[in-house]
C-alpha positions in Angstrom: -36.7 -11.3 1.9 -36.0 -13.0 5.1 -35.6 -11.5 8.2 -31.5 -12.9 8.4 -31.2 -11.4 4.8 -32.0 -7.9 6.0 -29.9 -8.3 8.9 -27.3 -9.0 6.4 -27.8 -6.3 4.3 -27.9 -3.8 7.2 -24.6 -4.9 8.5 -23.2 -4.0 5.0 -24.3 -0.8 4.5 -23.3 0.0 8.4 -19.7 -1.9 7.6 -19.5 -0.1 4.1 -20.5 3.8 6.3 -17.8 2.6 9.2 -15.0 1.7 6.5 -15.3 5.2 4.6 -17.4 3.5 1.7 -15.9 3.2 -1.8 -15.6 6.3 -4.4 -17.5 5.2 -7.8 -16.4 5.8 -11.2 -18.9 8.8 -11.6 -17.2 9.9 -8.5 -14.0 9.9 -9.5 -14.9 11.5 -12.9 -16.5 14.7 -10.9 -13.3 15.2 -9.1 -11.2 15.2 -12.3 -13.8 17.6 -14.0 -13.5 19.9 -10.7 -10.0 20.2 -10.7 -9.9 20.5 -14.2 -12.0 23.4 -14.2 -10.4 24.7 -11.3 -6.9 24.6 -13.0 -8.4 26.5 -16.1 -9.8 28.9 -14.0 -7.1 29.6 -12.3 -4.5 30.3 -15.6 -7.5 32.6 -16.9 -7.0 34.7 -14.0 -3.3 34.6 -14.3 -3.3 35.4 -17.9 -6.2 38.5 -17.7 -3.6 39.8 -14.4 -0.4 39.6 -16.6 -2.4 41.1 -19.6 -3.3 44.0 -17.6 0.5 44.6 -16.2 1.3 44.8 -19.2 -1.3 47.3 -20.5 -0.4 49.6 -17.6 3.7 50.0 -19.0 
């Protein structure tokens, strides 16, 4: 590589940090699984509480 080339390339990546970069596919799949998993955890925990008001009557 010539010294211009990694001048070049160095600029991108500092360009690419500045501008926020861009979010990948893998990326993108991760936050679905989170929130997925988040969401089913969250209705577990709402169906064990109403199971156990209901136990108590």
């Amino acid at each position: 590589m010539k010294e211009n080339d990694l001048l070049k390339l160095m600029l991108g990546k500092a360009m690419e940090s500045v501008q926020g970069g861009k979010m990948g596919g893998k990326g993108w799949i991760a936050a679905v699984v989170l929130g997925v998993i988040v969401v089913a955890g969250f209705i577990a925990y709402r169906l064990m509480v109403v199971e156990l008001i209901t136990r108590m009557r």
